[in-house]
Every structure is written in structure tokens, then in C-alpha cells.
DSSP file (Angstrom, degrees, kcal/mol; ACC not computed):
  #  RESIDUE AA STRUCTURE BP1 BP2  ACC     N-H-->O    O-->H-N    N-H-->O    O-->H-N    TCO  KAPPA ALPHA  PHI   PSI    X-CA   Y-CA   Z-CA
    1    1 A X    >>        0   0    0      0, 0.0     4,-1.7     0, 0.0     3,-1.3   0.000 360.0 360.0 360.0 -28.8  -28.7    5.5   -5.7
    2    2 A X  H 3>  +     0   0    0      1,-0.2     4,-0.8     2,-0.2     5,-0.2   0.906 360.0  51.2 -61.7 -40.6  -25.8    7.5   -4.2
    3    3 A X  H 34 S+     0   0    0      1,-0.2     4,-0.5     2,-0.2    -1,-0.2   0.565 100.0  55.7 -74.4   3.6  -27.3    6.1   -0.6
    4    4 A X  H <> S+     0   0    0     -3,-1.3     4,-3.9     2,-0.1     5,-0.2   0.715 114.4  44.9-111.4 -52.8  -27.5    2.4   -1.3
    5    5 A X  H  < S+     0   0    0     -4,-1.7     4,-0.2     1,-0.2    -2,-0.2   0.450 114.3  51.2 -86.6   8.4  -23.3    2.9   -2.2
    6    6 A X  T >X S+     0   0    0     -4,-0.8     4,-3.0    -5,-0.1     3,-2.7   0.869 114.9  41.4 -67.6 -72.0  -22.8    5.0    1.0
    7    7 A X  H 3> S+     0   0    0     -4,-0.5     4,-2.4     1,-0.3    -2,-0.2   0.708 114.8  46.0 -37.7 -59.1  -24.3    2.6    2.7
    8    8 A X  H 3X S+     0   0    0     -4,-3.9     4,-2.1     2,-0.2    -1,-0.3   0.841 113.1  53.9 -54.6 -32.6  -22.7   -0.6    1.1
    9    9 A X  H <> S+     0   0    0     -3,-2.7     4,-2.2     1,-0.3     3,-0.4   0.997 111.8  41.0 -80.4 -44.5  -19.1    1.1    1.3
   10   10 A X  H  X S+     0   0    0     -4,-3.0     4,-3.4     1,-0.2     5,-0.4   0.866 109.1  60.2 -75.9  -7.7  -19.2    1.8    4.8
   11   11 A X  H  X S+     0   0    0     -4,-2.4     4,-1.6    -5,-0.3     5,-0.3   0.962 113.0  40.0 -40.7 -55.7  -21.0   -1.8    5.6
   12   12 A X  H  X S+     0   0    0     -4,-2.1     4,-2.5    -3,-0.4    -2,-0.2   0.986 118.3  50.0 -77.5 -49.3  -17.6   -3.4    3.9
   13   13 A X  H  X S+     0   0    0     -4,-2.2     4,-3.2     1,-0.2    -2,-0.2   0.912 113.5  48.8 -28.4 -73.5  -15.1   -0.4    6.0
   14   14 A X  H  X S+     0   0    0     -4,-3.4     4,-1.6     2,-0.2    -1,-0.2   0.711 115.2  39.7 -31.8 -49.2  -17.0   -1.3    9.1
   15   15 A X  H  X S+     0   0    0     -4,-1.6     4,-3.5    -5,-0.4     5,-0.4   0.978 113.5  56.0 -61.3 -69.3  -16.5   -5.3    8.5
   16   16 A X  H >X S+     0   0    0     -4,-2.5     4,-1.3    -5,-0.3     3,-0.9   0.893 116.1  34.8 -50.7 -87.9  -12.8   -4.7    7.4
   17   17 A X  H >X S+     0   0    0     -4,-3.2     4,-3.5     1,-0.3     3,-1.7   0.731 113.2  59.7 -32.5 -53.0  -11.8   -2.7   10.8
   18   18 A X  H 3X S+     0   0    0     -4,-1.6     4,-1.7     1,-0.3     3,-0.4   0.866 110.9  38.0 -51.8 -72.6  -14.0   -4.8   12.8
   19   19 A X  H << S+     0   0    0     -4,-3.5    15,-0.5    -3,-0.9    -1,-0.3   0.566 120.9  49.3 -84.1  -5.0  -11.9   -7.9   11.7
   20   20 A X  H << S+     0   0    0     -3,-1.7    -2,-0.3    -4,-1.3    -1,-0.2   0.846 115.9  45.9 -65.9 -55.7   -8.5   -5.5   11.9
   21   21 A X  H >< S+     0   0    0     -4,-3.5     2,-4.7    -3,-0.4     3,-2.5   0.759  86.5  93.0 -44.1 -48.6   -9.6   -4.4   15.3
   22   22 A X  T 3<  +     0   0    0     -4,-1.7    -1,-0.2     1,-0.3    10,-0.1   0.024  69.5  68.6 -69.9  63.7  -10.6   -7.8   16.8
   23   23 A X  T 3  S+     0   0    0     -2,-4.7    -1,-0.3     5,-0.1     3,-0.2   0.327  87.5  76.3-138.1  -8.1   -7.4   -8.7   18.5
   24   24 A X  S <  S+     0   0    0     -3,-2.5     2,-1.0     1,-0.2    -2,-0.1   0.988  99.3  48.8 -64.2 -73.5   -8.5   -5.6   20.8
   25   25 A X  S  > S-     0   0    0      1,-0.2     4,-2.0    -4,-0.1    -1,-0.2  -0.605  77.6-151.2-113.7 117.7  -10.9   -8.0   22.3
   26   26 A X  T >4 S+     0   0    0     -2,-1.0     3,-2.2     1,-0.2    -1,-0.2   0.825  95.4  60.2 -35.2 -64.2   -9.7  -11.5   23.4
   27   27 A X  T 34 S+     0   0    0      1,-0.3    -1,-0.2     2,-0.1    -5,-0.0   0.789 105.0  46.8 -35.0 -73.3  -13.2  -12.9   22.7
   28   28 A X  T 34 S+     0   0    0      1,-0.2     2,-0.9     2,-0.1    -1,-0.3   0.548  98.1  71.4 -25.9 -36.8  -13.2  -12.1   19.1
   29   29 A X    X<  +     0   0    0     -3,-2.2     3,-0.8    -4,-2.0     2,-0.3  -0.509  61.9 176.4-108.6  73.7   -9.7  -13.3   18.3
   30   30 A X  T 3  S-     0   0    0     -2,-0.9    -2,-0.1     1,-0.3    -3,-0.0  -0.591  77.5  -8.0 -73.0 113.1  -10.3  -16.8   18.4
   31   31 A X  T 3  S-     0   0    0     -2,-0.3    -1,-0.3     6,-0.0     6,-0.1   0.461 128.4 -61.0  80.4   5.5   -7.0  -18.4   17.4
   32   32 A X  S <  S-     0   0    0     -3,-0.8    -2,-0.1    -6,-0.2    -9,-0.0   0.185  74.7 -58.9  65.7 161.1   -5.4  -14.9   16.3
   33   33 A X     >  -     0   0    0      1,-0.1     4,-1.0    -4,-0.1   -13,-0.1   0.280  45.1-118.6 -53.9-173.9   -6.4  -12.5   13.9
   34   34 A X  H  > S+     0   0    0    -15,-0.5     4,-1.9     2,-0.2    -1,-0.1   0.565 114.6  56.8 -83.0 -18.1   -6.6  -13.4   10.2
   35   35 A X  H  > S+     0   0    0    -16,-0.3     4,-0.6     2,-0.2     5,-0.1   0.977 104.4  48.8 -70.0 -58.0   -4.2  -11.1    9.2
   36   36 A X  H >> S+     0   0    0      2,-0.3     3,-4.8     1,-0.3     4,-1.4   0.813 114.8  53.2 -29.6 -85.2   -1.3  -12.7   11.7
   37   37 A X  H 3X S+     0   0    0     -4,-1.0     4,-1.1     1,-0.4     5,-0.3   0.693 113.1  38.6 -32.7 -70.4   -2.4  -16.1   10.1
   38   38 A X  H 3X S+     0   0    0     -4,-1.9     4,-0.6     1,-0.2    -1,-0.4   0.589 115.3  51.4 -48.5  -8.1   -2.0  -14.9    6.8
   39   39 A X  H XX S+     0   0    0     -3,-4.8     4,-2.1    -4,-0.6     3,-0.6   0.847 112.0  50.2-108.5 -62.7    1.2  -13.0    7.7
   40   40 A X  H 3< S+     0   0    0     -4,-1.4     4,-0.5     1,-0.2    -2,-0.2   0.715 106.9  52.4 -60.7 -24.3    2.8  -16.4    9.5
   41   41 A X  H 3< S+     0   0    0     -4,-1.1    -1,-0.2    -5,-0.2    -2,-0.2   0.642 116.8  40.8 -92.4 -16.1    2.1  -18.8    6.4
   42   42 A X  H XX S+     0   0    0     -4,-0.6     3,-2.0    -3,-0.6     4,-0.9   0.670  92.9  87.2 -77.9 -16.7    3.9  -16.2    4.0
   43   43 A X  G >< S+     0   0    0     -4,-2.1     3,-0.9     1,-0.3    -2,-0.1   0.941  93.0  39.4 -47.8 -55.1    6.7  -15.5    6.5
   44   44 A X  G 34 S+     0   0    0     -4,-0.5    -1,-0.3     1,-0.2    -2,-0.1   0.749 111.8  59.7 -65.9 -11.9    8.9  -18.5    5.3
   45   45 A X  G <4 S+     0   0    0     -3,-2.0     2,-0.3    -4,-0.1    -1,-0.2   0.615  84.6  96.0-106.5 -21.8    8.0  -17.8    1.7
   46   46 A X  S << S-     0   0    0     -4,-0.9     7,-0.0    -3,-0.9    -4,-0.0  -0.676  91.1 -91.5 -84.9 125.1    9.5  -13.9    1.7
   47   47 A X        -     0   0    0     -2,-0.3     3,-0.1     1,-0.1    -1,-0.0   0.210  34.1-122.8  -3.4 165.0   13.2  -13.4    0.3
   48   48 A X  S    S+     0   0    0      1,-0.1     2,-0.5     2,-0.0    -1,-0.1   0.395  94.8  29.4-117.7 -44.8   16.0  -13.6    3.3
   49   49 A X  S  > S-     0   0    0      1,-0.2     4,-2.3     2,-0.0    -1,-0.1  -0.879  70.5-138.9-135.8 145.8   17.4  -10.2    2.5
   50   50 A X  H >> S+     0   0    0     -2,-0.5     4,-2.3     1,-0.2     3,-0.8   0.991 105.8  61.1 -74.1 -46.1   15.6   -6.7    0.9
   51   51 A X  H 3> S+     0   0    0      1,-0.3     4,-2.4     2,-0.2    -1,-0.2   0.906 107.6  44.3 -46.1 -43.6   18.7   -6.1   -1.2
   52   52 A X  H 3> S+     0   0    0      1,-0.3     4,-2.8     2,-0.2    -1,-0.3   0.946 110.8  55.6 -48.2 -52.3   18.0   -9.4   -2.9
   53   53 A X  H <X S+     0   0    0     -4,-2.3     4,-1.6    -3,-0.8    -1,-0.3   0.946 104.5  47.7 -65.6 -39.6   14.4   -8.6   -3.1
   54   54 A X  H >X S+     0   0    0     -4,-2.3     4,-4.2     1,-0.3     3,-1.3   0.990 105.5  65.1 -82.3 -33.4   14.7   -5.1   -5.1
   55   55 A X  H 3< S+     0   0    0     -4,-2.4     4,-0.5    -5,-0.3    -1,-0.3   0.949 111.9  34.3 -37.6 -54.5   17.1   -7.0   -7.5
   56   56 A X  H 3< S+     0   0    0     -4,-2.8     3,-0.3    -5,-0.2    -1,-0.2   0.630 107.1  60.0 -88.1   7.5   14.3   -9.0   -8.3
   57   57 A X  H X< S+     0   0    0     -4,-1.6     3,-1.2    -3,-1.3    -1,-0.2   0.914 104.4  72.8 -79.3 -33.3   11.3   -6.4   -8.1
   58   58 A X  T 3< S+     0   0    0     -4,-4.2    -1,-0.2     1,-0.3    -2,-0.2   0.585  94.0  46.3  -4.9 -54.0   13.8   -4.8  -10.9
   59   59 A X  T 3  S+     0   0    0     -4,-0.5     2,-0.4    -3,-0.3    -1,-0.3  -0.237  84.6 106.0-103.4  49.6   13.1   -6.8  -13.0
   60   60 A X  S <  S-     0   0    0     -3,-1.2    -3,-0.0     1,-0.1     0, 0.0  -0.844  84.6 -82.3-128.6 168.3    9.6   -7.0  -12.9
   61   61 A X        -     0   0    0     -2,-0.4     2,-0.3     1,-0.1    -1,-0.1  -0.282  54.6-169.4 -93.5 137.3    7.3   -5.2  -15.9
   62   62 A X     >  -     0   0    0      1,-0.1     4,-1.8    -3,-0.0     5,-0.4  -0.935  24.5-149.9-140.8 119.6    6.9   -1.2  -15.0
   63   63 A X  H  > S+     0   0    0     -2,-0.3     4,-0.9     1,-0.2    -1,-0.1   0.877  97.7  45.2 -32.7 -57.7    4.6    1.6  -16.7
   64   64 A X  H  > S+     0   0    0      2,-0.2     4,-1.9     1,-0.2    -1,-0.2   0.935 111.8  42.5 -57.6 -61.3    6.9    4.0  -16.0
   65   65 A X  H  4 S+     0   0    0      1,-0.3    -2,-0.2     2,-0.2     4,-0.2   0.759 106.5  62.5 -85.5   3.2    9.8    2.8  -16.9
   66   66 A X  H  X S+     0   0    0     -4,-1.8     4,-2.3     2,-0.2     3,-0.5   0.703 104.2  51.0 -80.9 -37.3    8.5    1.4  -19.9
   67   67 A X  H >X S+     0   0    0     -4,-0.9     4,-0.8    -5,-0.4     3,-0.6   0.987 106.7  55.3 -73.9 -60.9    7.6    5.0  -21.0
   68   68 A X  H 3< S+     0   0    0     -4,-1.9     4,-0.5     1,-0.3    -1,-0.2   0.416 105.0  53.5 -48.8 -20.0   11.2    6.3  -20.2
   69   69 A X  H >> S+     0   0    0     -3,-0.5     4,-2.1    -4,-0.2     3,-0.5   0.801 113.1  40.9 -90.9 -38.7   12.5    3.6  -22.5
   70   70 A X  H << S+     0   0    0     -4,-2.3    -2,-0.3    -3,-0.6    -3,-0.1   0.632 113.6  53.4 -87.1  12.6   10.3    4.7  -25.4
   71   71 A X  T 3< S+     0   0    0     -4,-0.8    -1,-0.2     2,-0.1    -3,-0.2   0.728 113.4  45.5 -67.0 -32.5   10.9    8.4  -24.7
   72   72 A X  T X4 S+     0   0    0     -3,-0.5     3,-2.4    -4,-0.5     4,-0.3   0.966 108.8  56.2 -68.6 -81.4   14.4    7.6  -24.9
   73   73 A X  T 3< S+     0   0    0     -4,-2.1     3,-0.2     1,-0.3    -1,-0.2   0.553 108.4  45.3 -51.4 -25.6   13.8    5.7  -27.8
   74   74 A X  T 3  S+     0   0    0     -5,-0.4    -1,-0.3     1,-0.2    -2,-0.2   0.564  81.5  96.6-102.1  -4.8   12.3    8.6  -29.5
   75   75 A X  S <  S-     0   0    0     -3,-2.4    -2,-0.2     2,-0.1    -1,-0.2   0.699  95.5-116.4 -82.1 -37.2   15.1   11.0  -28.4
   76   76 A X  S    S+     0   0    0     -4,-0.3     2,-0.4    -3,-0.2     3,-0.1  -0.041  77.5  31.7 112.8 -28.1   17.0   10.4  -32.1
   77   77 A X  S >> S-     0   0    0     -5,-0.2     4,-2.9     1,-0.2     3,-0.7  -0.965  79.2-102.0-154.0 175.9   20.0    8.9  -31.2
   78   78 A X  H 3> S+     0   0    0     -2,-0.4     4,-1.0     1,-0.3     5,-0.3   0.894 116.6  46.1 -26.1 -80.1   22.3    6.5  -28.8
   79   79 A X  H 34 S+     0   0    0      1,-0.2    -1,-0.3     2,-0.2     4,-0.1   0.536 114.5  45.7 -47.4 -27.3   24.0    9.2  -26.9
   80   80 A X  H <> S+     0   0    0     -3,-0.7     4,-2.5     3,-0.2     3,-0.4   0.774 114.5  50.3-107.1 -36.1   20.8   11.4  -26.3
   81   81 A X  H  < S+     0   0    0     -4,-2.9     4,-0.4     1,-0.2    -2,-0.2   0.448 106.4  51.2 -85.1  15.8   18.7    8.3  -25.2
   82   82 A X  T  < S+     0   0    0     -4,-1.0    -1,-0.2    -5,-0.3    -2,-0.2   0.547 112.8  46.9-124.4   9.6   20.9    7.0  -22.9
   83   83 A X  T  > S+     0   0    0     -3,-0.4     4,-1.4    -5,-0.3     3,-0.2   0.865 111.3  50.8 -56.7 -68.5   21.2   10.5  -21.1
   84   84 A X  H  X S+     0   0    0     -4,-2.5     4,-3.2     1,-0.3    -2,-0.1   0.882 109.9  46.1 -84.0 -23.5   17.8   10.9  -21.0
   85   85 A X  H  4 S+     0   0    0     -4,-0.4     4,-0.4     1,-0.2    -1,-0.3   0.843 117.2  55.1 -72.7 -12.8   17.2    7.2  -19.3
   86   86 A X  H >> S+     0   0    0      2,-0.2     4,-2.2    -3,-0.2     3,-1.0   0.932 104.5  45.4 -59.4 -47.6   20.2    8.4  -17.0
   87   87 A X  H 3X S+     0   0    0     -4,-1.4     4,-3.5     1,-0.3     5,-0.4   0.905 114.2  52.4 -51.4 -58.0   18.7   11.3  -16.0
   88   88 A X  H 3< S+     0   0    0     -4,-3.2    -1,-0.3     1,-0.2    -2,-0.2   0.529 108.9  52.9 -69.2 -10.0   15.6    9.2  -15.5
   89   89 A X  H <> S+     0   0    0     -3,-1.0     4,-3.1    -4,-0.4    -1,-0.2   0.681 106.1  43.6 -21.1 -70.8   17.4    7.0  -13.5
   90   90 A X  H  < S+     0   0    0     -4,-2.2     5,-0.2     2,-0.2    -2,-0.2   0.664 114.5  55.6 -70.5 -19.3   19.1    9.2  -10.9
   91   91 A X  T  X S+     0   0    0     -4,-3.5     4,-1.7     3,-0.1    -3,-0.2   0.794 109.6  50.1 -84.5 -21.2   15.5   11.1  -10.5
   92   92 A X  H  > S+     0   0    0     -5,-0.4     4,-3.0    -4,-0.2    -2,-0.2   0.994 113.6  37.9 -53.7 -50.3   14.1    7.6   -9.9
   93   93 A X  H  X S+     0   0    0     -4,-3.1     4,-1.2     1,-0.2    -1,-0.2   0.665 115.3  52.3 -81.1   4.9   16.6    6.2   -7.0
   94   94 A X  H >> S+     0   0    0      1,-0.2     4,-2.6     2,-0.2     3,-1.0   0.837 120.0  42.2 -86.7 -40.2   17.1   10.0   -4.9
   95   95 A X  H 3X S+     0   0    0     -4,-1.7     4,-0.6     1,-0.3    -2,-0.2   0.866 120.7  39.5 -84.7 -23.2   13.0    9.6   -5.1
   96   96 A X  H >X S+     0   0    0     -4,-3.0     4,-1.7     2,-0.2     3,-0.5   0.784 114.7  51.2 -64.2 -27.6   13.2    5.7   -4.2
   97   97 A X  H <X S+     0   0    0     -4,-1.2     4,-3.1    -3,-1.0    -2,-0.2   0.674 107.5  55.9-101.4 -31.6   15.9    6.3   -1.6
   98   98 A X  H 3< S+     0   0    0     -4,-2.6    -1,-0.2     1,-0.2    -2,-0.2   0.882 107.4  55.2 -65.7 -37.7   13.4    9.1   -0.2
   99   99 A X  H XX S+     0   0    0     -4,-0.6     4,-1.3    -3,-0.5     3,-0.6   0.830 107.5  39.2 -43.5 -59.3   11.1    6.4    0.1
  100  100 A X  H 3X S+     0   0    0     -4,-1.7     4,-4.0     1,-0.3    -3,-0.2   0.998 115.8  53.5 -58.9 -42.3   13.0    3.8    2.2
  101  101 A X  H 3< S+     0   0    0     -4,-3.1     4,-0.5     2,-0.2    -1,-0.3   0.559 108.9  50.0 -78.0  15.1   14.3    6.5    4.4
  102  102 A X  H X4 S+     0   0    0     -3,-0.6     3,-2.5    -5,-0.1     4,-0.3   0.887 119.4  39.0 -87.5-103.7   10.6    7.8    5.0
  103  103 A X  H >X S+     0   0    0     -4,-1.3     4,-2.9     1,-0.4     3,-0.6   0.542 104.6  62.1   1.8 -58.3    9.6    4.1    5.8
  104  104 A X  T 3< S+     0   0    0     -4,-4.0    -1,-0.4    -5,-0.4    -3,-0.1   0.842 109.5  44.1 -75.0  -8.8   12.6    3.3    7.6
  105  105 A X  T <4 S+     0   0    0     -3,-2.5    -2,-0.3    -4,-0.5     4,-0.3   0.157 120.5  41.2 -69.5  -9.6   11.4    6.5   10.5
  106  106 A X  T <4 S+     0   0    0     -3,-0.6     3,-0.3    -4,-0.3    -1,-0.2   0.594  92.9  79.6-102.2 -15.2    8.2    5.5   10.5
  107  107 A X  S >< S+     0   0    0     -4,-2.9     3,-0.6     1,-0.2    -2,-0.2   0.737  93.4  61.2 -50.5 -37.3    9.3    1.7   10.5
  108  108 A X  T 3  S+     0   0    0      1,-0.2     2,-0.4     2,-0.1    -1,-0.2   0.940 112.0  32.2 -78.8 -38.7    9.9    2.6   14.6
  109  109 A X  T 3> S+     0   0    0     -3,-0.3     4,-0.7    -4,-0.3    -1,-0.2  -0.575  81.1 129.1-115.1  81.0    6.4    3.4   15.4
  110  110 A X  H X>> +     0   0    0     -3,-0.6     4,-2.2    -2,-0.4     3,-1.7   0.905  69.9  52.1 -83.9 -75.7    4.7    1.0   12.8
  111  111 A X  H 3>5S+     0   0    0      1,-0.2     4,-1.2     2,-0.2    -2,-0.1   0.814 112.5  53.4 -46.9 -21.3    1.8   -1.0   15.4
  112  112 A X  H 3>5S+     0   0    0      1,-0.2     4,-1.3     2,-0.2    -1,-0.2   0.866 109.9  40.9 -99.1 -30.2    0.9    2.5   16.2
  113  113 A X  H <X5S+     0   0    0     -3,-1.7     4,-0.9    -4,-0.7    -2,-0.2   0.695 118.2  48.8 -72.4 -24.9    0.3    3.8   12.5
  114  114 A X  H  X5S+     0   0    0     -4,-2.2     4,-2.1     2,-0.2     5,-0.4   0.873 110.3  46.7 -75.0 -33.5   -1.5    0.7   11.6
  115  115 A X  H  X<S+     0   0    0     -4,-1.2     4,-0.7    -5,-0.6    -2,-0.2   0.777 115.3  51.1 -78.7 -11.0   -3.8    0.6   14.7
  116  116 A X  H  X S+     0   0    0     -4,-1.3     4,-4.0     2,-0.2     5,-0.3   0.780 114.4  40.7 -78.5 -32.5   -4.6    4.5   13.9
  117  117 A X  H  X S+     0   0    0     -4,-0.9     4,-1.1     2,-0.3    -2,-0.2   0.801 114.2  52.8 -79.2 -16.8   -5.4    3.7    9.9
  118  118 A X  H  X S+     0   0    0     -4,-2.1     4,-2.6     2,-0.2    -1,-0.2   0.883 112.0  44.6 -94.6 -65.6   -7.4    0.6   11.2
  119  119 A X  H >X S+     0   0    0     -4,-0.7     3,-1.5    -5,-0.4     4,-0.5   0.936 112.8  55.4 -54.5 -59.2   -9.3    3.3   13.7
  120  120 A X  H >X S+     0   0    0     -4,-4.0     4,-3.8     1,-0.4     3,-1.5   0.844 108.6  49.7 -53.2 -41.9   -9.6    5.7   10.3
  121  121 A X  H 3X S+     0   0    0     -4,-1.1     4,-3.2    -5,-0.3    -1,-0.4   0.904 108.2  46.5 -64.2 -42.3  -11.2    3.0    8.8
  122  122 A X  H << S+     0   0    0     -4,-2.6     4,-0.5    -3,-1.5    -1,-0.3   0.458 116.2  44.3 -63.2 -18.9  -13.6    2.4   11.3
  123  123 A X  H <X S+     0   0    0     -3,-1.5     4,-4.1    -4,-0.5    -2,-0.2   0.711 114.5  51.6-109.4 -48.0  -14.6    6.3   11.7
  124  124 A X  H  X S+     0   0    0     -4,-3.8     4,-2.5    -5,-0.2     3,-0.4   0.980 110.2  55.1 -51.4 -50.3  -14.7    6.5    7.6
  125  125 A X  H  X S+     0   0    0     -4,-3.2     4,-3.3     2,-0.2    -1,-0.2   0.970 109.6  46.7 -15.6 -74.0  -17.1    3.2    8.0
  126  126 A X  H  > S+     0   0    0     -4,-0.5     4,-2.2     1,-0.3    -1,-0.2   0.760 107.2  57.3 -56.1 -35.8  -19.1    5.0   10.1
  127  127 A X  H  X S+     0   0    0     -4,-4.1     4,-3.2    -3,-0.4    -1,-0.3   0.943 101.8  46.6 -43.6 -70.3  -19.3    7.6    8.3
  128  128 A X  H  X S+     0   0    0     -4,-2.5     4,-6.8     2,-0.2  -121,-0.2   0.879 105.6  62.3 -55.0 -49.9  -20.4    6.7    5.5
  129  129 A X  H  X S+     0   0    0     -4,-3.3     4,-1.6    -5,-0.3     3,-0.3   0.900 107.9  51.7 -19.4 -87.7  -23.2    4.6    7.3
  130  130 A X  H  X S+     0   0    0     -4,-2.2     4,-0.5     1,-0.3     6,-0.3   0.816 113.8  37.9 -27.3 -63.1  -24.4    7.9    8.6
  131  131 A X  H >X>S+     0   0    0     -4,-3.2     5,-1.6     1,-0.2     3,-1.3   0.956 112.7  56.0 -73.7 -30.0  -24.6    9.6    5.6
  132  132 A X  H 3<5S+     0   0    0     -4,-6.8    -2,-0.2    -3,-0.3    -1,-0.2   0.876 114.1  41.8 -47.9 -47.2  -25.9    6.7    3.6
  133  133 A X  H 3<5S+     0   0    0     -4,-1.6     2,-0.2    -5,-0.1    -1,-0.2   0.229 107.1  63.7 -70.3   1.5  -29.0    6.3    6.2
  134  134 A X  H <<5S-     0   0    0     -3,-1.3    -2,-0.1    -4,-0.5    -3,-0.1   0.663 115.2-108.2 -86.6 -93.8  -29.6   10.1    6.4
  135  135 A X  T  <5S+     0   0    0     -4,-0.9     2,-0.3    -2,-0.2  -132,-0.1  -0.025  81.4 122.6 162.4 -25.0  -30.5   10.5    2.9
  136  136 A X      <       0   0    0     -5,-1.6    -2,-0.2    -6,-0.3    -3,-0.0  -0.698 360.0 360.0-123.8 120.8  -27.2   12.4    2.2
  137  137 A X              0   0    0     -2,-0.3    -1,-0.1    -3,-0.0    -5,-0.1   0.668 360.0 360.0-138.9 360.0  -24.6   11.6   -0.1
């Protein structure tokens, strides 16, 4: 059974690069890729500015921080839960702030990291194919 879900995953890998890929070859990218399309009919639809945008990802429902208010909550009084959500706080934004500046150094060579994870995909595809159609899983 393990060779039928080899098989299948790197079938859908294969597809997915393949249609990542085809902008490699002019034939294939009849009208531009799907992604572009998709990329250009949300373009007008994304926020104007990021600061704007993480104000409002803020507010949006989090796992996490939803545990950190009822650990906080559970802490026994004002002063101790609004320490600990401080605390939890400043370990959030140095690790968000690690984030962006991560992001914004790789932000210069972007087309080159996508078109290598697009190739990864395409060699994991392949992979799996292989092993799915030996026998081997």
C-alpha cells in the first residue's frame, strides 16, 4: 500500500513543478503561468503598506497567544499575569523581528530560492516515482 502513496505523491510533486516550471519553456506558458495570473488578480486587493498589514494580522485568532493569555490567567494575580504576557511578548517580537530580518536578506535573491524549491520539488517528485515503482517505500 506504501507504493500506491509513493507513487500518487510524487505523481501530484511532479504535476505541481511541472506547472511551477513551465514558464521555463515558452510553449508551455501559454498566456503566463497560473501562478502570475493568480498573483496579478490579488495584487490590487493586498494592503498598501506591511505596517498596516501586521496591525491587522494582530488581531487575528492565535493558538499561541491564546495559551499565553490563559497561562497568564492562571499565574494568580494582575501583577504576575501581566509580567508573564510581557515576557511573552518581548520573546515574541526579538523572534518576529528575527523573522523579517531573515526574509528581508533573502528578499534579494527571492526568483532564485523559489526556482531552486520548485527544482526540489521536481527531484522529490521523482523520487518518490522511483521508489513507488521499484517496490520500495
Amino acid at each position: 500500500m506504501g507504493t500506491r502513496r509513493s507513487v500518487v505523491a510524487g505523481g501530484v510533486l511532479v504535476i505541481w513543478a511541472a506547472v511551477a516550471l513551465s514558464d521555463l519553456v515558452p510553449r508551455l506558458d501559454a498566456g503566463g503561468s497560473l501562478f502570475t495570473r493568480v498573483a496579478g488578480v490579488l495584487k490590487g486587493r493586498v494592503p498598501g503598506h506591511p505596517f498596516l498589514t501586521g496591525l491587522f494580522l494582530g488581531l487575528l485568532p492565535c493558538g499561541l497567544l491564546y495559551s499565553a493569555l490563559i497561562a497568564a490567567a492562571a499565574r494568580g494575580g494582575a501583577i504576575e499575569g501581566a509580567a508573564a504576557l510581557a515576557l511573552f511578548g518581548l520573546g515574541t517580537a526579538s523572534a518576529l523581528l528575527g523573522v523579517s530580518v531573515a526574509d528581508e536578506l533573502l528578499a534579494r535573491n527571492r526568483a532564485v530560492i523559489n526556482r531552486l524549491s520548485q527544482v526540489f520539488l521536481l527531484a522529490m517528485g521523482i523520487w518518490f516515482l522511483w521508489t513507488g515503482f521499484a517496490g520500495r517505500s
